[in-house]
C-alpha positions in Angstrom: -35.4 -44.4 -27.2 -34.8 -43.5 -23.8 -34.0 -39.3 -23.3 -31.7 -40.5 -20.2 -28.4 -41.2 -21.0 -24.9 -41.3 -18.9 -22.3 -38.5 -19.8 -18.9 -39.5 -20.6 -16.2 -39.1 -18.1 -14.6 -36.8 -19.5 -17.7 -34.6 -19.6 -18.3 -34.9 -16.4 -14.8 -34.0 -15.2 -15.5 -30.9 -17.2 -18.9 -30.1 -15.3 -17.2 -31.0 -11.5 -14.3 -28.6 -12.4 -17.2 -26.0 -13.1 -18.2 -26.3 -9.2 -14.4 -27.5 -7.9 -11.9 -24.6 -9.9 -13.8 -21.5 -9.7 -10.7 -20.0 -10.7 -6.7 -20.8 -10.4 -6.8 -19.8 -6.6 -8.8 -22.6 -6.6 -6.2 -25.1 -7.9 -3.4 -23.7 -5.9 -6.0 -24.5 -2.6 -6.5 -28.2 -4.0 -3.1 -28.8 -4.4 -1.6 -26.8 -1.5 -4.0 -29.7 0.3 -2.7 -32.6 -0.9 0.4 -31.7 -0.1 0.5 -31.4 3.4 -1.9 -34.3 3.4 1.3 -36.0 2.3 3.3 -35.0 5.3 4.8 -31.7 2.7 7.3 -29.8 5.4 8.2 -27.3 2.4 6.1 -26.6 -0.5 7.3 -23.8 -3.3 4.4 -22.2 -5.8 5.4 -20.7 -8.7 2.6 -18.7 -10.7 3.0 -17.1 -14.4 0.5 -15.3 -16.3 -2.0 -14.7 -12.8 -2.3 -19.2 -13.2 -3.7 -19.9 -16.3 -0.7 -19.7 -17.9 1.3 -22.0 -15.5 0.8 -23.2 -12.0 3.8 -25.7 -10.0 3.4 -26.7 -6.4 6.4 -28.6 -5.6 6.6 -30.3 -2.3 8.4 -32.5 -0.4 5.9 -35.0 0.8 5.6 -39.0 1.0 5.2 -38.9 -2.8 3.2 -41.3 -5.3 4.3 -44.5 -7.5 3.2 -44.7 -11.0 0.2 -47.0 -10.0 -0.8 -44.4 -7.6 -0.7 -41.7 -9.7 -2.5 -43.3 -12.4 -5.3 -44.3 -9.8 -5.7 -40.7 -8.6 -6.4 -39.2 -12.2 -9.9 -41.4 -11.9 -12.9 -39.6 -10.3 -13.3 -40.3 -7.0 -10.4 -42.1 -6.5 -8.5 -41.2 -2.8 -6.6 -42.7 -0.2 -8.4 -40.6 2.4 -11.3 -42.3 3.1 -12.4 -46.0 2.5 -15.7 -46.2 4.4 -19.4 -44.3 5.6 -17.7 -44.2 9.1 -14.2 -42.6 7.6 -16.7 -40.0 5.9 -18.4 -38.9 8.9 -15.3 -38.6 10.6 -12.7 -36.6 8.1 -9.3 -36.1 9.5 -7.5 -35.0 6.4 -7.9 -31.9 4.1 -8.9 -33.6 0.7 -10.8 -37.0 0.8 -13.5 -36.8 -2.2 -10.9 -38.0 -5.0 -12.2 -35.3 -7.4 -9.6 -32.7 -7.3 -7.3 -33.6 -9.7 -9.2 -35.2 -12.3 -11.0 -32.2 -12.5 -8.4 -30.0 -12.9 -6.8 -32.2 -15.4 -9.9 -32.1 -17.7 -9.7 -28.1 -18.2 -5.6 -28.1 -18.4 -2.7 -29.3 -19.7 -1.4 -31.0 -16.6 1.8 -33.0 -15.5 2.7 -34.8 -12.5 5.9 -35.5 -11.6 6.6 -37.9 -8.2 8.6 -40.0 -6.4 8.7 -42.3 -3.2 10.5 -41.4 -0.3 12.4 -45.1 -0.3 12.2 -45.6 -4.2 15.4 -45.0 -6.8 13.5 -43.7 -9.4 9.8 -41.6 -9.9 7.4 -41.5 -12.4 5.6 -38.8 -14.6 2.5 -38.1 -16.0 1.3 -36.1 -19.0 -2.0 -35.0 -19.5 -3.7 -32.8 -22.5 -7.5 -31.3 -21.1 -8.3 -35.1 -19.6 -6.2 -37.5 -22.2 -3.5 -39.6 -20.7 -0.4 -38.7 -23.0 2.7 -40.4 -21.8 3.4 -42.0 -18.2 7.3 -43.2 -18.1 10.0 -43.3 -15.5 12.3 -40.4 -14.7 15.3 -39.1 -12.0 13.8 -36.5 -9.4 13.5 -35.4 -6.4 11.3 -36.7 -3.4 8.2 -35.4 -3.6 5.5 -34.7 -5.5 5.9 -31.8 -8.6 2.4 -30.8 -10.1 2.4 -27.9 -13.5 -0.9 -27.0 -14.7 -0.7 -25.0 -17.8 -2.9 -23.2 -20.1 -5.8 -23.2 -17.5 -9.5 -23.4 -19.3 -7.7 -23.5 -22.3 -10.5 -25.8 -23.4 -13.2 -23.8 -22.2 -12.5 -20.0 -23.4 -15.7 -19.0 -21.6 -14.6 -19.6 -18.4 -11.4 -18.0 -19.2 -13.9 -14.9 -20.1 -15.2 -14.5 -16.4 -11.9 -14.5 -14.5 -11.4 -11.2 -13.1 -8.0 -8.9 -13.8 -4.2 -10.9 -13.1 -4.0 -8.2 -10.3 -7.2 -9.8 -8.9 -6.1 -13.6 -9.3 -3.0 -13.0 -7.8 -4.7 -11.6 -4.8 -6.6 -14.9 -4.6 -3.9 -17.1 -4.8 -1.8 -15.3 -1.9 -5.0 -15.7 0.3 -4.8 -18.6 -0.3 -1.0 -19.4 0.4 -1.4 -17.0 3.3 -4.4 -19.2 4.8 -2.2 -22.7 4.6 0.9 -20.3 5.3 -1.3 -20.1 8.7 -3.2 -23.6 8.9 0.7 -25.3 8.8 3.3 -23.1 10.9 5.9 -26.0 10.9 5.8 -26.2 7.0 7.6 -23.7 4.9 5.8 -22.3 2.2 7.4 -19.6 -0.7 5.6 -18.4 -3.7 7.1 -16.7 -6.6 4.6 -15.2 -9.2 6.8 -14.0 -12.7 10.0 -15.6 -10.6 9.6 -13.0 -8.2 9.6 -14.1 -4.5 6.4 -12.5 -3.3 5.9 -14.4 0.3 8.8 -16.8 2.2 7.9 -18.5 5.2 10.3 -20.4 6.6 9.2 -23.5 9.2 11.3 -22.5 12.1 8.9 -19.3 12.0 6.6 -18.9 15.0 2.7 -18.6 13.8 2.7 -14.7 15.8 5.1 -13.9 13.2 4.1 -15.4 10.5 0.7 -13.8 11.1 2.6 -10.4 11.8 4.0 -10.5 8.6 0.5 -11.1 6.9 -1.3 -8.3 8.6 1.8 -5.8 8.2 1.5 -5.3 12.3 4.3 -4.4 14.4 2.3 -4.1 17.6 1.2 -7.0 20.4 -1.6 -9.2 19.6 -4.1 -10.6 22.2 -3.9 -14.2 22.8 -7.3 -16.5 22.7 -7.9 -19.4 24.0 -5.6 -22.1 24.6 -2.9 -24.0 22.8 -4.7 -27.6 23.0 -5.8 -30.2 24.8 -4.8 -33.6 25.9 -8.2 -35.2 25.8 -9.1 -34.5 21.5 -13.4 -35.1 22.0 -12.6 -31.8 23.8 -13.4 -28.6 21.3 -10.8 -25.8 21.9 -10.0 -22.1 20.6 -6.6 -20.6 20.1 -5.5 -17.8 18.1 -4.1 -14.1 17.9 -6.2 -11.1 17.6 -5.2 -7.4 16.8 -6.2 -4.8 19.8 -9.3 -3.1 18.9 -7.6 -0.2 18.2 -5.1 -1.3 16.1 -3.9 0.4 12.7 -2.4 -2.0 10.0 -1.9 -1.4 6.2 -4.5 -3.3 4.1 -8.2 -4.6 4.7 -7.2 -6.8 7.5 -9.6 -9.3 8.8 -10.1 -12.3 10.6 -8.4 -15.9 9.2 -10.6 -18.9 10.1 -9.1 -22.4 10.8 -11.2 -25.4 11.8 -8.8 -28.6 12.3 -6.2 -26.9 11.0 -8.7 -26.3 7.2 -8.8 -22.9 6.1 -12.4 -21.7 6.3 -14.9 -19.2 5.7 -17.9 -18.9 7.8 -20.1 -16.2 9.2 -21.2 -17.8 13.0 -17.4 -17.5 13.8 -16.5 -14.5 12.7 -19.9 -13.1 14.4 -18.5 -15.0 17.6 -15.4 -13.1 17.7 -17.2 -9.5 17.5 -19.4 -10.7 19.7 -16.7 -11.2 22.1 -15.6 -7.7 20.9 -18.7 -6.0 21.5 -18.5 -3.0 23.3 -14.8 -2.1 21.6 -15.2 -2.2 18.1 -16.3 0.7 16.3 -18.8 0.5 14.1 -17.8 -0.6 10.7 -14.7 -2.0 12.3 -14.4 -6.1 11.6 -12.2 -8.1 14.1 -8.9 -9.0 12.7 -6.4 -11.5 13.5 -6.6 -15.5 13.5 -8.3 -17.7 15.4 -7.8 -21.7 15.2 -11.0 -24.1 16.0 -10.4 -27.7 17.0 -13.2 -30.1 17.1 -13.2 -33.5 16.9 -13.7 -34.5 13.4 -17.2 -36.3 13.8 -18.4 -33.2 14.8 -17.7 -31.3 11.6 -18.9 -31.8 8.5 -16.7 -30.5 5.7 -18.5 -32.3 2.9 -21.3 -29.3 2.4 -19.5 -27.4 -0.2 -17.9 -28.1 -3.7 -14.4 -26.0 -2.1 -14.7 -27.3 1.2 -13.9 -23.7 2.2 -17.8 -23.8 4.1 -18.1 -26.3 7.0 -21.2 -27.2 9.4 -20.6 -27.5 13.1 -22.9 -30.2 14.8 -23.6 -27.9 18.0 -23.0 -24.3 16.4 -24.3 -22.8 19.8 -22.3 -23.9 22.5 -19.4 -23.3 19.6 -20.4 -19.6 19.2 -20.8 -19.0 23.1 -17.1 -20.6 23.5 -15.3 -18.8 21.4 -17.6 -15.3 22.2 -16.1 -16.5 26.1 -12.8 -16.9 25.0 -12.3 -13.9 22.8 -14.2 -11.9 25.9 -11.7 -13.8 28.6 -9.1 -12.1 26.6 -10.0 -8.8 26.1 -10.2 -8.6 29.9 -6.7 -10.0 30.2 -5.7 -7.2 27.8 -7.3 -4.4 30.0 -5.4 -5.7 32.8 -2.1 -5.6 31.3 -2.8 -2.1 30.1 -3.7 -0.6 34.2 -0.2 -2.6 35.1 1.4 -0.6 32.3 -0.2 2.7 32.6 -1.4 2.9 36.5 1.6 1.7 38.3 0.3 2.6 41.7 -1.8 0.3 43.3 -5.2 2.4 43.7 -6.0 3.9 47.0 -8.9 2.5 48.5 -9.0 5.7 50.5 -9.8 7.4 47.8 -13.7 7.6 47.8 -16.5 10.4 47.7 -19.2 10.1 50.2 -22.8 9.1 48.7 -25.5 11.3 48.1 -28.8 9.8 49.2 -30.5 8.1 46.2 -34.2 9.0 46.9 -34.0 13.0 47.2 -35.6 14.7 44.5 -34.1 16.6 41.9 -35.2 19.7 39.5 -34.9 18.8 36.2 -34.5 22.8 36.5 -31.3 22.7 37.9 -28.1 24.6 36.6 -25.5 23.0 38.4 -23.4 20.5 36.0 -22.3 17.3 38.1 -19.9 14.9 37.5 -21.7 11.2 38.3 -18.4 9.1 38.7 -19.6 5.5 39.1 -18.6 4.3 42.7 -19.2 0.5 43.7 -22.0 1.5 46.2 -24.4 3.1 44.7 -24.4 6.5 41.9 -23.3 9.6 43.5 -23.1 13.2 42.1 -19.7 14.4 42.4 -18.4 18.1 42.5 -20.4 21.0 41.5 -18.4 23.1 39.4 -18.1 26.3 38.8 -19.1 27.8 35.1 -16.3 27.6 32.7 -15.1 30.8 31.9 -15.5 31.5 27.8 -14.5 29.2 25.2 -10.8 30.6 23.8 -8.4 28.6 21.7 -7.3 25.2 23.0 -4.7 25.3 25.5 -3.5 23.3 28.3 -4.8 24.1 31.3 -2.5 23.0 34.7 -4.4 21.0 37.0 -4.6 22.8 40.5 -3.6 21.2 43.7 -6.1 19.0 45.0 -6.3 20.8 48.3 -6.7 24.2 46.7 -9.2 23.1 44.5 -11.7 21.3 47.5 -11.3 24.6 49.6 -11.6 26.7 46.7 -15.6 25.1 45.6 -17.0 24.3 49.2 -19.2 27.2 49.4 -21.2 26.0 46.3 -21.3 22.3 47.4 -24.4 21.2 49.2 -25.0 20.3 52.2 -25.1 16.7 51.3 -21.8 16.4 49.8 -19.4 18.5 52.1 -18.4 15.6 54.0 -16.4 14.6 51.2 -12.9 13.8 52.4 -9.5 14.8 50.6 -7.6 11.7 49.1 -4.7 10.9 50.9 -2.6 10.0 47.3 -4.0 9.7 43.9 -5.5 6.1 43.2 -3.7 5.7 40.0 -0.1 7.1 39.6 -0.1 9.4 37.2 1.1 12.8 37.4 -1.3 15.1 35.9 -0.2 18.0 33.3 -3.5 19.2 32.3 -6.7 19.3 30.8 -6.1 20.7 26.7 -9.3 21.7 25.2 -11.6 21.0 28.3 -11.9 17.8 26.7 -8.0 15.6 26.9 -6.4 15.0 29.9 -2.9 14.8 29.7 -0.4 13.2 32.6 2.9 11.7 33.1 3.5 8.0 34.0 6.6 7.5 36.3 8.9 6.3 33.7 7.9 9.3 32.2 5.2 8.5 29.1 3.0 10.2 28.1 -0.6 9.5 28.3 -3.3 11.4 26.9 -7.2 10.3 28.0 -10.6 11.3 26.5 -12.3 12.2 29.7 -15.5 11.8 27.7 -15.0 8.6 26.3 -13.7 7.5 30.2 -16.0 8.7 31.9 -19.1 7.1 29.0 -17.3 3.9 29.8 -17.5 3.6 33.3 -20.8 4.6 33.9 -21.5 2.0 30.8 -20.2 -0.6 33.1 -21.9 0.6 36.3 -25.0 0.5 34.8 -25.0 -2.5 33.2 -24.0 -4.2 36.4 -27.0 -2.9 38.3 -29.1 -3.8 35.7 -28.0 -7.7 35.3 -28.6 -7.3 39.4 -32.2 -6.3 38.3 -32.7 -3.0 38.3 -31.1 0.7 37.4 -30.8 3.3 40.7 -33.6 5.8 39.7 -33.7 9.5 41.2 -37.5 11.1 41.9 -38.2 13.9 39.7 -38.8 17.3 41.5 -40.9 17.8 38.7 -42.4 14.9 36.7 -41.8 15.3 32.7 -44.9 14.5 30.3 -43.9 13.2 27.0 -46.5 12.7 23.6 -45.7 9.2 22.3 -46.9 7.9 19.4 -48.6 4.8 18.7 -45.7 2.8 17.8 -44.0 4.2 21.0 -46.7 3.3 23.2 -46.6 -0.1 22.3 -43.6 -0.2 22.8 -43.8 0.8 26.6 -46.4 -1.4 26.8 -43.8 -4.4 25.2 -41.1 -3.5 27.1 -42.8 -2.4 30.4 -40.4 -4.5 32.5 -37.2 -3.7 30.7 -37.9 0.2 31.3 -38.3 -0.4 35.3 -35.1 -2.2 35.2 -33.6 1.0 33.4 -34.3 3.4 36.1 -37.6 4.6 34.9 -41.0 5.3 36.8 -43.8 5.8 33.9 -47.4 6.1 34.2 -50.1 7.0 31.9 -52.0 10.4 31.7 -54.4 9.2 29.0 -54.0 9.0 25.5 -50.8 8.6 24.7 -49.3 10.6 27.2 -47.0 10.0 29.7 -45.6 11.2 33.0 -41.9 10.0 33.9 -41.7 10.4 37.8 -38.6 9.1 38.1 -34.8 8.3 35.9 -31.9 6.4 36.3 -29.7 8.3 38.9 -27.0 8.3 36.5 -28.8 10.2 34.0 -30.3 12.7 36.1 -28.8 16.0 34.1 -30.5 14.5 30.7 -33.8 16.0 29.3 -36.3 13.0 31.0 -38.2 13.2 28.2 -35.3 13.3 25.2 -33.8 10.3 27.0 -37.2 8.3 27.3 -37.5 8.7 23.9 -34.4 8.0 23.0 -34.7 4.4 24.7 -38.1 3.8 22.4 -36.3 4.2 19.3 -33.2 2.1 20.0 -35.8 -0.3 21.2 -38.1 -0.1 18.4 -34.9 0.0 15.5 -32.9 -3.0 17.2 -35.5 -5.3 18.1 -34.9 -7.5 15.1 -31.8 -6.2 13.6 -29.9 -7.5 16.9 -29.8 -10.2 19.3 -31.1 -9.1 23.1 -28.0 -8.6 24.6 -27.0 -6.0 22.0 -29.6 -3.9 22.1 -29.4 -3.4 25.6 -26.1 -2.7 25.7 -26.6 0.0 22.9 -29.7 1.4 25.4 -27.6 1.3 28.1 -24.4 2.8 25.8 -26.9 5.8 25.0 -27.8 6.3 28.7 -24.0 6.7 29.7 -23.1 8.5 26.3 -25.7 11.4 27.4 -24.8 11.3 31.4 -21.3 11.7 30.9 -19.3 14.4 31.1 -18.9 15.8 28.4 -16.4 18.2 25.8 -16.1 21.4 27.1 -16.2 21.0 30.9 -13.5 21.6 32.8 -12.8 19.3 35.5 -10.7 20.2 39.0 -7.8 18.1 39.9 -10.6 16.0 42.3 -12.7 15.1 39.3 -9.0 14.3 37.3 -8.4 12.4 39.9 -11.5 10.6 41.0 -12.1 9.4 37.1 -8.4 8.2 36.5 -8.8 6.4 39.7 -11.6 5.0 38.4 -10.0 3.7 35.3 -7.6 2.2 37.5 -9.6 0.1 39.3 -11.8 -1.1 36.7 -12.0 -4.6 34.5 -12.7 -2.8 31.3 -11.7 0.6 30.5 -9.9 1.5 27.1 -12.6 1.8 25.0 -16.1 3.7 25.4 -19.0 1.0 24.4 -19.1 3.0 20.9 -15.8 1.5 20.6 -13.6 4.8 20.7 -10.5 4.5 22.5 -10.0 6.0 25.7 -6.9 6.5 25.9 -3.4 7.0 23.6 -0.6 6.0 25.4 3.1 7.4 24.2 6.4 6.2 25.0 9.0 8.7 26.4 10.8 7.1 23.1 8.3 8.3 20.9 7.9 11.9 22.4 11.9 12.0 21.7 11.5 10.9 18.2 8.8 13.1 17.2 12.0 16.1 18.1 14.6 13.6 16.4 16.2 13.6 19.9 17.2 9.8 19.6 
């Protein structure tokens, strides 16, 4: 006798629910589908006992005859598709027919429908699989489904769902997700009778995402709404400022042709695009919409359909990094129009210091390298602060005091610095508190308070990434050349990455063995310990070679360099150097965050400041 032998239907319903309803978030997610497959411009979901005790989607769609309804109990049975080109080509959100008869064989399910043009519906009733009664019946236009006692047939399924709180979490992802995917469809769900989520379909998709992520702030726009020629792939969505707080683990929503997804190449796309602003352990969070034509998707890789392959995942990834980048620069510039209101003074501009002179690794005096377009250029030397005390907010002097006040200890080379003739960003300054925030006055009179730190770490971030994608780093000689004692690893490293150092700034030669003499560093990183930094540079190098893509770690290398040149907590800068790095932030394309991803800057309204004192 032969040991092969065909399973029953019903058997095999049971075993395609196993991979189809993982649990009832899963057979709101199928249904929810063929709903707005049929056209659905309002669908309610009502939920008792966390699904298994009851489950109705009621929606207002096209509807089914009896016939219909009959057909789509059978496996595989679907209006969606017909042939191999409709399946390599799928337009709608179900299309494998195996939905329903699966969910039928683990519940107690009836379907309720009727024809838009018809007098009278039709209802089904079926017990775990096992057609009960199919007769006429008055309702509504639409389609009503009610799954009841969920895996009541198989207990040890039931077993393995996770607590009601859990299951009703999935579920209003899930509704959440479609809530999303379908802006001109209203959706409610009531859970126990209780209205939990109402969106109504003359709701714009910002708020309705709003509402989802609790956020009462702007978003950033992606992308582009559409497209009039469809073979054309496009990106649009809504993303929350890097800096953002919301209530809740928010993260980023994925839709591909208009099918809620999950999938780790986009998400990694959008921090990509982010790179440089998020914090680490920060994810993105917002929504962002993928259209593709369908032949160019392939939705039929997973039992949910909730995992999709893309037929040219690259050029995908590098559009929607492009868009998500394209809009983060839009967002800087509509923060410098609302916080520098001034246009920026182009006569505002230290005079260079020459980049070849030699300097002592020796020396005491504490510079302040503002990045200028021409070329890295020491700024003031300061005096010593006097010593530390409690924070307090020190008033910025005049600039003119302040420039007469420090020439005798400014060298020779930088006298010929000129006086601005106005401030390049306008803001009034208050202050420095703590030698470490500055604090000025816009002229509508907010507050804004910037991390000279983080500002100053991201401008020179930016100016020396720029030199380096121009092919190589300003370096400064050494007065006196450092030696460093690397180890084997580290040598082969230098070795490895021998052109990537000279870009950086460096001059290295051997001394034999593994030593080292570093002649020469990046300008911009002239008050760092040479040998600390070189170091430094090995390790990132030798961590992040295969942990991260190539542009990565150089932008962490080059994060570090800035990160150590910068100024940092603790020194107090003269209105000039206020002035000089707030003009700075003016004029430049990306400036609220430090490449770590800390924020630069906190911006109050005068609004604010009066509600903190309950003065409105």
């Amino acid at each position: 006798m032969s040991k092969i032998r065909i399973l029953p239907e019903q058997l095999a319903n049971r075993i395609a629910a196993g991979e189809v309803v993982e649990r009832p978030a899963s057979v709101v997610k199928e249904l929810l589908e063929n709903s707005l497959d049929a056209g659905a411009s309002r669908i309610e979901i009502e939920i008792e006992g966390s699904g298994t005790r009851l489950i109705r989607v009621i929606d207002n769609g096209e509807g089914m005859d009896e016939d219909d309804m009959l057909l789509c109990l059978e496996r595989h049975g679907t209006s969606k598709i017909a042939t191999d080109q409709d399946l390599a080509a799928i337009s709608s959100l179900g299309f494998r027919g195996e939905a329903i008869p699966s969910i039928g064989s683990v519940s107690r399910m009836t379907i309720t429908s009727r024809l838009q043009d018809a007098p009278l519906g039709a209802r089904v009733v079926l017990d775990y699989g096992k057609v009960i009664k199919v007769h006429e019946i008055g309702c509504s236009r639409g389609t009503i489904f009610e799954i009841r006692s969920l895996f009541g047939n198989t207990p040890a399924r039931r077993k393995f769902l996770r607590t009601s709180r859990t299951e009703l979490a999935h579920i209003e992802e899930v509704v959440k997700s479609y809530a999303l995917a379908a802006p001109t469809t209203a959706f409610i769900l009531r859970v126990d009778e209780r209205e939990v989520l109402h969106f109504e379909d003359s709701q714009s998709l910002p708020d309705r995402l709003a509402a989802i992520l609790h956020y009462q702030g702007q978003f950033m726009e992606v992308g582009r709404a559409g497209n009039e020629d469809s073979r054309a792939a496009t990106v649009h969505g809504w993303l929350l400022p890097p800096d953002a707080i919301v209530a809740g683990s928010a993260g980023i929503r994925l839709l591909v042709n208009g099918r809620a997804i999950r999938d780790r190449m986009i998400v990694h796309a959008v921090a990509e695009g982010l790179r440089n602003f998020l914090m680490k352990g920060r994810n993105p969070a917002g929504l962002i919409h993928l259209r593709l034509p369908p032949e160019d998707v392939d939705v039929n890789v997973h039992p949910t359909k909730q995992e999709i392959r893309l037929r040219d995942s690259q050029a995908i990834h590098q559009m929607i990094s492009q868009a998500v980048e394209q809009t983060m620069q839009g967002h800087q510039k509509k923060l410098q129009s609302t916080i520098f209101r001034a246009a920026p003074s182009q006569d505002y501009r230290p005079q260079p210091e020459p980049a070849s002179q030699p300097v002592s690794r020796q020396s005491k005096s504490p510079t302040i390298p503002l990045p200028f377009p021409s070329a890295p250029k020491p700024f003031l030397s300061k005096p010593t602060a006097p010593p530390a005390a409690a924070p307090s907010l020190q008033t910025a002097e005049p600039v003119a005091a302040v420039f007469s006040s420090i020439t005798h200890s400014v060298p020779p080379t930088q006298q010929a610095l000129p006086v601005a003739k106005a401030p390049g960003h306008g803001l009034k300054v208050i202050g420095q508190y703590a030698d470490l925030y500055i604090f000025c006055q816009s002229d509508n009179g907010d507050l804004l308070v910037v991390d000279q730190h983080a500002a100053h770490e991201r401008l020179l971030f930016e100016e020396l990434k720029r030199q380096f994608l121009q092919g190589h780093i300003a370096s400064q000689t050494l007065l006196f050349p450092a030696t460093v004692e690397l180890s084997l690893a580290e040598t082969e490293c230098v070795e490895h990455h021998a052109t990537e150092i000279r870009q950086m700034g460096f001059t290295v030669r051997e001394f034999g063995g593994n030593s080292f003499i570093i002649s020469a560093v990046p300008a911009m990183a002239r008050q760092s310990n040479p040998g600390e930094l070189f170091i430094d540079i090995l390790a990132r190098f030798g961590h992040g070679e295969e942990k991260k893509g190539k542009g990565s770690l150089l932008d962490d290398i080059l994060a570090s360099m800035a990160c150590k040149a910068a100024v940092k907590a603790g020194n107090r800068l003269h209105a000039l150097e206020i002035d000089a790095l707030l003009t700075r932030m003016a004029r430049a394309d990306l400036f609220s965050h430090c490449p770590h991803g800390r924020p630069v800057l906190k911006h109050f309204t005068a609004t604010e400041v009066k509600k903190w004192f309950h003065r409105t």
